[in-house]
C-alpha positions in Angstrom: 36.6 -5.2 0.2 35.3 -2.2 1.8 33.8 -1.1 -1.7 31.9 -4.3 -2.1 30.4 -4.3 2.1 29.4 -0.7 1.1 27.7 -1.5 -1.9 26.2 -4.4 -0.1 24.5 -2.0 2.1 23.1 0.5 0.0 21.4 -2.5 -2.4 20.5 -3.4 1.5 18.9 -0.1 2.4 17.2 -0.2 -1.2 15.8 -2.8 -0.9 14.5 -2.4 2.6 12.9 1.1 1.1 11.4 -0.6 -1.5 9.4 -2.6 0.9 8.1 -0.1 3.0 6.9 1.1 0.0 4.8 -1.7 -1.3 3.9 -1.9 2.0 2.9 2.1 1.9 0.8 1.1 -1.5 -0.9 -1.9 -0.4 -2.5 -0.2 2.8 -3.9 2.8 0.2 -5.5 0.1 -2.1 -7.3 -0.9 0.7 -7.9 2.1 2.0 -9.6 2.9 -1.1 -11.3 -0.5 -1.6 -13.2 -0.1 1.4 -14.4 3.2 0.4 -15.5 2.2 -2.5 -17.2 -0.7 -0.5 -18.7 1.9 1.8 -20.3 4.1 -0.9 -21.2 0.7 -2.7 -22.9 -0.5 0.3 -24.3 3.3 0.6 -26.0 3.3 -3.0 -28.0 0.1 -1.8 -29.4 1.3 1.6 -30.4 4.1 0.2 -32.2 2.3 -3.0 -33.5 0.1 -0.3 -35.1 3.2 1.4 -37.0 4.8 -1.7 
């Protein structure tokens, strides 16, 4: 019994890392997206300006 509460709770701890990481991953993608937004938005102004 106390093979299958400690398996329990490493799949537990897994998956609790495995969160945090797609959590990690989906605050960089929109990190980058709103660089890219920013130099996107950049480009115009400074078309705009010419």
């Amino acid at each position: 019994m106390k093979t299958a509460s400690k398996e329990l709770q490493k799949l537990r701890s897994m998956a609790e890392a495995s969160l945090n990481k797609t959590a990690e991953l989906q605050q960089v993608l929109a990190q980058i997206e709103a660089n890219l937004s920013r130099a996107e938005n950049q480009k115009i102004i400074d078309k705009k300006s010419k």
